[in-house]
HTML snippet that shows the backbone in 3Dmol.js (N, CA, C, O; Angstrom):
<script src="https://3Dmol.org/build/3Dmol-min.js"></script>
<div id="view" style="width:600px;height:400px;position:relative"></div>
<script>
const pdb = `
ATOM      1  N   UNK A   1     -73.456  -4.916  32.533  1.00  0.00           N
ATOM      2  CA  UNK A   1     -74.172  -6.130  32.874  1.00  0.00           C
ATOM      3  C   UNK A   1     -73.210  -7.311  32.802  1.00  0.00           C
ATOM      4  O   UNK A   1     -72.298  -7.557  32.013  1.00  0.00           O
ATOM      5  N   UNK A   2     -73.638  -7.904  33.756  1.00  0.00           N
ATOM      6  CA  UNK A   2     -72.636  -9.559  33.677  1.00  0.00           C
ATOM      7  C   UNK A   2     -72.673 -10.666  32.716  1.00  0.00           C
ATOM      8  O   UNK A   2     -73.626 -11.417  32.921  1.00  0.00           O
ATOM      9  N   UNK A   3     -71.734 -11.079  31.478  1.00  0.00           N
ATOM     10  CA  UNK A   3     -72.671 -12.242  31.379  1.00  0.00           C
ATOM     11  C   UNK A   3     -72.647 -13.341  31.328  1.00  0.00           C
ATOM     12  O   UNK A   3     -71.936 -13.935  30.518  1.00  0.00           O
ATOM     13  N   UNK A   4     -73.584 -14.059  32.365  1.00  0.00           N
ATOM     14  CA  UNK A   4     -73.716 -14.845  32.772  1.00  0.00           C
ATOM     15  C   UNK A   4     -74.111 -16.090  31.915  1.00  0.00           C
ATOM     16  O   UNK A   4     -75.049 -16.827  32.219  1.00  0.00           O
ATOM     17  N   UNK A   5     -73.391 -16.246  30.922  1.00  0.00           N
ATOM     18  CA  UNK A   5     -73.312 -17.533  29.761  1.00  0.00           C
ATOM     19  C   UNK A   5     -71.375 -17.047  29.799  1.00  0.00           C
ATOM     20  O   UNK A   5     -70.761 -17.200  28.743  1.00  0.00           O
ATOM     21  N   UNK A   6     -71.030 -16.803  30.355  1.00  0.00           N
ATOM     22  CA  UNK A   6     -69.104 -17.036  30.304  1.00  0.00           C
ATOM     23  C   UNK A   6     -69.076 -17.384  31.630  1.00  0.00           C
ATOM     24  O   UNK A   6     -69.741 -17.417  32.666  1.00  0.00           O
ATOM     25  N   UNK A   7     -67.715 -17.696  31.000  1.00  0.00           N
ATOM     26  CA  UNK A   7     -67.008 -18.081  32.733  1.00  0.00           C
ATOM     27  C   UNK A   7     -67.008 -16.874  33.623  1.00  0.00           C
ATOM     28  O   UNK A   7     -66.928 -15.690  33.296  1.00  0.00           O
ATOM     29  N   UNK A   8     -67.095 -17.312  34.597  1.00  0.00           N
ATOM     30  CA  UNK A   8     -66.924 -18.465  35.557  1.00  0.00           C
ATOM     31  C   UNK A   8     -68.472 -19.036  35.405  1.00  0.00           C
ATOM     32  O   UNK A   8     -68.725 -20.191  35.748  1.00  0.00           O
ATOM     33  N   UNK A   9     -69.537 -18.118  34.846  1.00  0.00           N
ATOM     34  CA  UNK A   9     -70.317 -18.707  35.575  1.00  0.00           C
ATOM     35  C   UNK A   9     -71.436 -20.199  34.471  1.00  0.00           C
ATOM     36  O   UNK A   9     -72.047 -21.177  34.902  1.00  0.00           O
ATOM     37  N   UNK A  10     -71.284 -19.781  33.272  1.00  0.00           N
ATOM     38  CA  UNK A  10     -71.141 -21.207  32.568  1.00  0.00           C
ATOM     39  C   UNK A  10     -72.634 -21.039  32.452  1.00  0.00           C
ATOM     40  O   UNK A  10     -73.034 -22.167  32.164  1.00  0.00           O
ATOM     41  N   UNK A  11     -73.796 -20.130  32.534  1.00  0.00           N
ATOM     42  CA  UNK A  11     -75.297 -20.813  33.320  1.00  0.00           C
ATOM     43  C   UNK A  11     -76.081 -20.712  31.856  1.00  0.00           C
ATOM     44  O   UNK A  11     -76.031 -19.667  31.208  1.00  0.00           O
ATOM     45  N   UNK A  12     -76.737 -21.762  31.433  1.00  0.00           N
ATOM     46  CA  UNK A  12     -77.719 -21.637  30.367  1.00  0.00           C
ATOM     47  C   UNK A  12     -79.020 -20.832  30.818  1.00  0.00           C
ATOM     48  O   UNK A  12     -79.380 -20.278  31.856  1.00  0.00           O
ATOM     49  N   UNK A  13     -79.775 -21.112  29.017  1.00  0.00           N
ATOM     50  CA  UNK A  13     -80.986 -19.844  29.448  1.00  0.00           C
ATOM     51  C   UNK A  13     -81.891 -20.121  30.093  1.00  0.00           C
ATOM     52  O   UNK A  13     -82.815 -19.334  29.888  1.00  0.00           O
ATOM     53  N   UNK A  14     -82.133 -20.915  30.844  1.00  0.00           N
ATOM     54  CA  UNK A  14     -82.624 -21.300  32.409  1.00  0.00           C
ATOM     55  C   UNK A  14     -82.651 -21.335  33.391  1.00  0.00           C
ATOM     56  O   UNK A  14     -83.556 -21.389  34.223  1.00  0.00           O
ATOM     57  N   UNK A  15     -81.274 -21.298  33.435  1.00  0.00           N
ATOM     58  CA  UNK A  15     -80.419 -20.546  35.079  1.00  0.00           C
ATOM     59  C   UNK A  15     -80.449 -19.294  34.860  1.00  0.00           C
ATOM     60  O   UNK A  15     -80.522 -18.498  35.797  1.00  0.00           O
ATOM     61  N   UNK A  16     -80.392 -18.856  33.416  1.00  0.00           N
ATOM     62  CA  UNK A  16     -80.659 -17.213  34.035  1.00  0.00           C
ATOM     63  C   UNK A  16     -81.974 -16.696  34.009  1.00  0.00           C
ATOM     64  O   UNK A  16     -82.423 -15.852  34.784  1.00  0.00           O
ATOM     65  N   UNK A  17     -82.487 -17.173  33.201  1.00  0.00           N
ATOM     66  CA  UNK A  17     -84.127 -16.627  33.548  1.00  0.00           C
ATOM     67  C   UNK A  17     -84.310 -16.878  35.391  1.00  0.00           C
ATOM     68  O   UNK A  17     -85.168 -16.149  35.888  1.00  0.00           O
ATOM     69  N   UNK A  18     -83.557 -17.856  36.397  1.00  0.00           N
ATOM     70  CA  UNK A  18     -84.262 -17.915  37.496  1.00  0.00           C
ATOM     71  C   UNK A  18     -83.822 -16.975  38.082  1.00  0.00           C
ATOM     72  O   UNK A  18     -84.582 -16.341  38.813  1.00  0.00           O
ATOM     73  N   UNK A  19     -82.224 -16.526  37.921  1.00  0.00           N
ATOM     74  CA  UNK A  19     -81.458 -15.917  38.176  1.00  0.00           C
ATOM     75  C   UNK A  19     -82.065 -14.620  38.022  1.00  0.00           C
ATOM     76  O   UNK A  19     -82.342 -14.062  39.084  1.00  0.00           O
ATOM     77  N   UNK A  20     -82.355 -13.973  36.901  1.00  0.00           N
ATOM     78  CA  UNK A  20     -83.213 -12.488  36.737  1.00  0.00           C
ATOM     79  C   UNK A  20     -84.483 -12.385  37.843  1.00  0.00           C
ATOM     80  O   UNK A  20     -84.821 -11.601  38.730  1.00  0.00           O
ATOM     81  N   UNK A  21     -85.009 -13.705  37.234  1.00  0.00           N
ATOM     82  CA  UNK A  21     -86.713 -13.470  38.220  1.00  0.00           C
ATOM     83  C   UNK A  21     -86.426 -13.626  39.346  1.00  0.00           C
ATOM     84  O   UNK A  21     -87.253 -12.981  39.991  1.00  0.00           O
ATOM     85  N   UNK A  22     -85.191 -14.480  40.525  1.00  0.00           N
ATOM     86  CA  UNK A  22     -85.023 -14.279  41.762  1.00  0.00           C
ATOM     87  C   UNK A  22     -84.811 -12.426  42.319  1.00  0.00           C
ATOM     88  O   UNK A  22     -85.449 -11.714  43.095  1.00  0.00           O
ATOM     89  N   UNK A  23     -83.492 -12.189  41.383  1.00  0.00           N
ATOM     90  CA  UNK A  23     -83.555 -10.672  41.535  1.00  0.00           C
ATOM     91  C   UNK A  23     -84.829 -10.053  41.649  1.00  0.00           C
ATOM     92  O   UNK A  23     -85.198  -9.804  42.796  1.00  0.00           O
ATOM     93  N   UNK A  24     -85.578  -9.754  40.713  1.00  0.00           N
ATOM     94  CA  UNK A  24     -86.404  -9.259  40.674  1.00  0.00           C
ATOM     95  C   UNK A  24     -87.387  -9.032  41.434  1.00  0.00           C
ATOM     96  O   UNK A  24     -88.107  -8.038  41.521  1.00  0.00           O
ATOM     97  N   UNK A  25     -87.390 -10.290  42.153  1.00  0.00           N
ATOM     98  CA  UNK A  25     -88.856 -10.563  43.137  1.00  0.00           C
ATOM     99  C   UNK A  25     -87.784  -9.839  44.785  1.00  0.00           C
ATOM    100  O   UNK A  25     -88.294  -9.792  45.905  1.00  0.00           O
ATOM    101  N   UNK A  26     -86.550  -9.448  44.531  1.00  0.00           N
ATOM    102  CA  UNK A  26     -85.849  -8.959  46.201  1.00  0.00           C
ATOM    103  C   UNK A  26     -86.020  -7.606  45.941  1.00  0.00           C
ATOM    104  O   UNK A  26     -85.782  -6.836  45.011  1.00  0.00           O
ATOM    105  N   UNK A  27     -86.775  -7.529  47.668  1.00  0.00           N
ATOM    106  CA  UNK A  27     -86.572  -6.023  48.136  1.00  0.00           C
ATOM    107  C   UNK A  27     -85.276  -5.362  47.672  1.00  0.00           C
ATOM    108  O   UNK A  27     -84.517  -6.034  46.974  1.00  0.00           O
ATOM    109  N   UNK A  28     -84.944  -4.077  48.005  1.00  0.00           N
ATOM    110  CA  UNK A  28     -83.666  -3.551  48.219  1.00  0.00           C
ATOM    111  C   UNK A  28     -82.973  -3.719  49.196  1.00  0.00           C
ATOM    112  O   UNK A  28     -81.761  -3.509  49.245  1.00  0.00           O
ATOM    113  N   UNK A  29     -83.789  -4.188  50.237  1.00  0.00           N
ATOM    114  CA  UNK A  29     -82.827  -4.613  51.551  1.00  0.00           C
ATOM    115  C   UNK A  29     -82.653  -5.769  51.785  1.00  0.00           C
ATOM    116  O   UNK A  29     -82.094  -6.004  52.857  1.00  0.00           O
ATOM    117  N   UNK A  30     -83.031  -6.917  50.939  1.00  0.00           N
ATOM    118  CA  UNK A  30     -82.470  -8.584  50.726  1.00  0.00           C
ATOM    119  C   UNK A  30     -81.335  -8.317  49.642  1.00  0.00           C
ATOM    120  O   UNK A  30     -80.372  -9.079  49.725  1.00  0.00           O
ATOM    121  N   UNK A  31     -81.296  -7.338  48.623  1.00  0.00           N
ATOM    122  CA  UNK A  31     -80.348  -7.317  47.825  1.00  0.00           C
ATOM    123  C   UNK A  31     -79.405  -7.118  48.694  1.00  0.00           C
ATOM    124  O   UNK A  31     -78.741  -8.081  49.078  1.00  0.00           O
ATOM    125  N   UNK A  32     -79.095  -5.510  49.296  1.00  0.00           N
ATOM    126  CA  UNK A  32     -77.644  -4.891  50.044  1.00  0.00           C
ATOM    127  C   UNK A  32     -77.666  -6.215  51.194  1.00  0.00           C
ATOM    128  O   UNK A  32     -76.653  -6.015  51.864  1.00  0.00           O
ATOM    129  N   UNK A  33     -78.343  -7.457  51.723  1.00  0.00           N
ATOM    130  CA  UNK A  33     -78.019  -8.283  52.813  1.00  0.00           C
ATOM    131  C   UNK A  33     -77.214  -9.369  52.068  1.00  0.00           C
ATOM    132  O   UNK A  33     -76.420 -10.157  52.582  1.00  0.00           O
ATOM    133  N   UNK A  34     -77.595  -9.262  50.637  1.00  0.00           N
ATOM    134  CA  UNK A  34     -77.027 -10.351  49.883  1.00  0.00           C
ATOM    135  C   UNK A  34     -75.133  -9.896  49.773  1.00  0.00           C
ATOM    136  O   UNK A  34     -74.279 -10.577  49.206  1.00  0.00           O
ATOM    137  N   UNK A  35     -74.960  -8.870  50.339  1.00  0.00           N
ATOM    138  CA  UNK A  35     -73.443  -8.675  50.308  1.00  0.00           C
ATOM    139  C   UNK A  35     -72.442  -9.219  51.668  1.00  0.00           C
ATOM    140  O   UNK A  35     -71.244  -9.342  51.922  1.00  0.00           O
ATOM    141  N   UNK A  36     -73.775  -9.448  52.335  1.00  0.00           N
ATOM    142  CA  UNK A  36     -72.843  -9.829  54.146  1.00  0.00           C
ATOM    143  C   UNK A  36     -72.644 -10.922  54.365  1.00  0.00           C
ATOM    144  O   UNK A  36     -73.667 -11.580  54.175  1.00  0.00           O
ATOM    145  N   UNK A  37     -71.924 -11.433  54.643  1.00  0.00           N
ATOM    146  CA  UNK A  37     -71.952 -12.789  55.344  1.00  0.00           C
ATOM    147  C   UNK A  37     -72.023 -12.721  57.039  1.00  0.00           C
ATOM    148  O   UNK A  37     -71.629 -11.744  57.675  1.00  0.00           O
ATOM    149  N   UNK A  38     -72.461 -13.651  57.503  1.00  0.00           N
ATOM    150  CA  UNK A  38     -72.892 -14.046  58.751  1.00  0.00           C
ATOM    151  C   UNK A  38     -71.263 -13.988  59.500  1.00  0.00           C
ATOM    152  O   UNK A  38     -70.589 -14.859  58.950  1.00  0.00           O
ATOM    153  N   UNK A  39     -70.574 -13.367  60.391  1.00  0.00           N
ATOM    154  CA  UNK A  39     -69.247 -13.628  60.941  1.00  0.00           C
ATOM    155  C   UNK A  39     -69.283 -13.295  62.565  1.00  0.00           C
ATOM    156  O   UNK A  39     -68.766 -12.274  63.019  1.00  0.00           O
ATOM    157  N   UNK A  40     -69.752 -13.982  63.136  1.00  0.00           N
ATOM    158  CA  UNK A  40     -69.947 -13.872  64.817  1.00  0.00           C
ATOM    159  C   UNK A  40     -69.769 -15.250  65.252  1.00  0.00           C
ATOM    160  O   UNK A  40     -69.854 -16.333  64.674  1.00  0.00           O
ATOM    161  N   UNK A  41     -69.526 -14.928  66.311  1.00  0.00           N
ATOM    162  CA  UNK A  41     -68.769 -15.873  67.489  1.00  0.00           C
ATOM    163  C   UNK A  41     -70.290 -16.840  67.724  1.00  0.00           C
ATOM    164  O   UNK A  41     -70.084 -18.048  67.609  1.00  0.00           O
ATOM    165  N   UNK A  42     -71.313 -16.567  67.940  1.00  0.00           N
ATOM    166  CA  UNK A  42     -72.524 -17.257  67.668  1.00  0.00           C
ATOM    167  C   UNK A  42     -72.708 -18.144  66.937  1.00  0.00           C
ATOM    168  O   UNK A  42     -72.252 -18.117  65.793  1.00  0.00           O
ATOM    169  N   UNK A  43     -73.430 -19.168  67.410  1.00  0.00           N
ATOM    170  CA  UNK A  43     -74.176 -20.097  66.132  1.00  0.00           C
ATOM    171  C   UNK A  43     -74.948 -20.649  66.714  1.00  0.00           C
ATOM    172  O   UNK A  43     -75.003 -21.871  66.572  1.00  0.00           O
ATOM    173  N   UNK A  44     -75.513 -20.236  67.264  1.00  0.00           N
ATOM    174  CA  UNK A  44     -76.762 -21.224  67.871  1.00  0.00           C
ATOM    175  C   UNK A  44     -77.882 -20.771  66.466  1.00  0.00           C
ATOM    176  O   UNK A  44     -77.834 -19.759  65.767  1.00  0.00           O
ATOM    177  N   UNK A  45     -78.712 -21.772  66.409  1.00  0.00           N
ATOM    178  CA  UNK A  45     -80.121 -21.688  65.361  1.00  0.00           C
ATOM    179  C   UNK A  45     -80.746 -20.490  65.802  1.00  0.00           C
ATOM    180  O   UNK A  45     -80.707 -19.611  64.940  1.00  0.00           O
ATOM    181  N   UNK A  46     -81.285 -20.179  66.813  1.00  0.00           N
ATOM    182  CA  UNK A  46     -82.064 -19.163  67.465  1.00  0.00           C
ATOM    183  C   UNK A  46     -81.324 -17.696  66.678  1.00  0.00           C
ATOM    184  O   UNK A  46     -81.931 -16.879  65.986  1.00  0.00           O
ATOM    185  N   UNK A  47     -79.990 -17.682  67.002  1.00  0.00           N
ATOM    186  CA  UNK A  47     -79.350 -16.215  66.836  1.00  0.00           C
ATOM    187  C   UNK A  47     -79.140 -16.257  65.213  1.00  0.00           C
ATOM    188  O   UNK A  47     -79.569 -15.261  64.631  1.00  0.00           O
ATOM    189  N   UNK A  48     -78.657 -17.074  64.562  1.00  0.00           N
ATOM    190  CA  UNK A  48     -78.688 -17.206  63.372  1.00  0.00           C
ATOM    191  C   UNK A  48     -79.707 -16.824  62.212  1.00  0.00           C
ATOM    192  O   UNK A  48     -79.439 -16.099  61.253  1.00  0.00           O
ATOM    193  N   UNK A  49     -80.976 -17.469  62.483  1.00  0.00           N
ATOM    194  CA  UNK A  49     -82.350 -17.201  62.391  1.00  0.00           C
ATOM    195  C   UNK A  49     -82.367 -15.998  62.284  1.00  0.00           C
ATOM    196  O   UNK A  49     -82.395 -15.390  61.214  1.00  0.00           O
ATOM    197  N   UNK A  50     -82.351 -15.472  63.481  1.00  0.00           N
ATOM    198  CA  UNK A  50     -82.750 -13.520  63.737  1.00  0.00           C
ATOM    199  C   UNK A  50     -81.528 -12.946  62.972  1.00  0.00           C
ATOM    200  O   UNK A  50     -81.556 -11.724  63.124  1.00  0.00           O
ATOM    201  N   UNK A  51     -80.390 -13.343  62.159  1.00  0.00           N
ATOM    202  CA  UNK A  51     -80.042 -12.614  61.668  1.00  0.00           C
ATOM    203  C   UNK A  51     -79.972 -12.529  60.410  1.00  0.00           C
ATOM    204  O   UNK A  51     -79.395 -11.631  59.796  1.00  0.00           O
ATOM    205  N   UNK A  52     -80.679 -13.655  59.838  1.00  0.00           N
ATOM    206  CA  UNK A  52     -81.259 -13.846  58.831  1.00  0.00           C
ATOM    207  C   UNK A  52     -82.732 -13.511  58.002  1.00  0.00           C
ATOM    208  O   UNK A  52     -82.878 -13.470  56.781  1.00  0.00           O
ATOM    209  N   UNK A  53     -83.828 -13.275  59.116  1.00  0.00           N
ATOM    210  CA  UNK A  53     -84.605 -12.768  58.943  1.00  0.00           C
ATOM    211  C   UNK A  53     -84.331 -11.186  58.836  1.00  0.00           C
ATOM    212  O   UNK A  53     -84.656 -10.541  57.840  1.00  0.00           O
ATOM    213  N   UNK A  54     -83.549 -10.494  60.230  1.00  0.00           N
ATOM    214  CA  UNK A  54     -83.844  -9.330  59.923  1.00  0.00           C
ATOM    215  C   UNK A  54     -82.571  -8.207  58.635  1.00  0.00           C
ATOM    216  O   UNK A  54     -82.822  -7.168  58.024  1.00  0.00           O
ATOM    217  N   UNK A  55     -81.038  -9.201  58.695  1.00  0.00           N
ATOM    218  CA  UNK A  55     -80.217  -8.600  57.886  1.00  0.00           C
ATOM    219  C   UNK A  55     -80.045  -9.097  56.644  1.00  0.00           C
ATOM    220  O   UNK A  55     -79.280  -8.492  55.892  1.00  0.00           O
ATOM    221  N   UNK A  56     -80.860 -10.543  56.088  1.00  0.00           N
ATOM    222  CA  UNK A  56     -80.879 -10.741  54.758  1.00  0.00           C
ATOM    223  C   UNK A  56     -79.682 -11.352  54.420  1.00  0.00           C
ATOM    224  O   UNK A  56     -79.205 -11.408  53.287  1.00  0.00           O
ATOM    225  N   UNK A  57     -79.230 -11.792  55.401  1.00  0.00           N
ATOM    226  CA  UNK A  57     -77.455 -12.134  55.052  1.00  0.00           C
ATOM    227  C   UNK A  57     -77.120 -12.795  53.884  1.00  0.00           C
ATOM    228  O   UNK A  57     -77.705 -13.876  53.806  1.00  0.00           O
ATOM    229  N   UNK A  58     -76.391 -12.546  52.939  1.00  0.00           N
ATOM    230  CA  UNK A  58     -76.061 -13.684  52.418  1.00  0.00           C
ATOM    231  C   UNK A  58     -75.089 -14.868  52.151  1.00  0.00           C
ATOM    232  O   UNK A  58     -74.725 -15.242  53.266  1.00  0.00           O
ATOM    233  N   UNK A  59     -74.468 -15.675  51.142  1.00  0.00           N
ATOM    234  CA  UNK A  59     -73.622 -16.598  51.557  1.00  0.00           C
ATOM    235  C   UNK A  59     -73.833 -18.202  52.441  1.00  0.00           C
ATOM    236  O   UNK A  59     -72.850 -18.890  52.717  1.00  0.00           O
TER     237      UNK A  59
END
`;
const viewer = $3Dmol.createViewer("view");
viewer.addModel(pdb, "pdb");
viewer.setStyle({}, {cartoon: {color: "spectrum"}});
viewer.zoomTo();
viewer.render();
</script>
């Protein structure tokens, strides 16, 4: 487990309580989207959107 009261990440017991309960409340497939970042030649709002809704991107 990480912990998240050291560096880097510094977070008191408030940031991590949101931090746990955000986890908690993600599917398994918003978690594995939380590893991608968005990297296409695209950017219009429209295409962005749809790849956010359906791959969870994160970043």
């Amino acid at each position: 487990m990480v912990d998240l009261r050291a560096k880097p990440y510094c977070l008191n017991d408030e940031d991590i309580a949101w931090v746990e309960s955000t986890i908690a409340g993600m599917t398994a497939e918003e978690k594995v989207g939380q590893l991608f970042w968005q990297l296409t030649a695209g950017n219009s709002e429209e295409y962005l959107s749809e790849l956010m809704e359906k791959y969870h991107l994160g970043g």
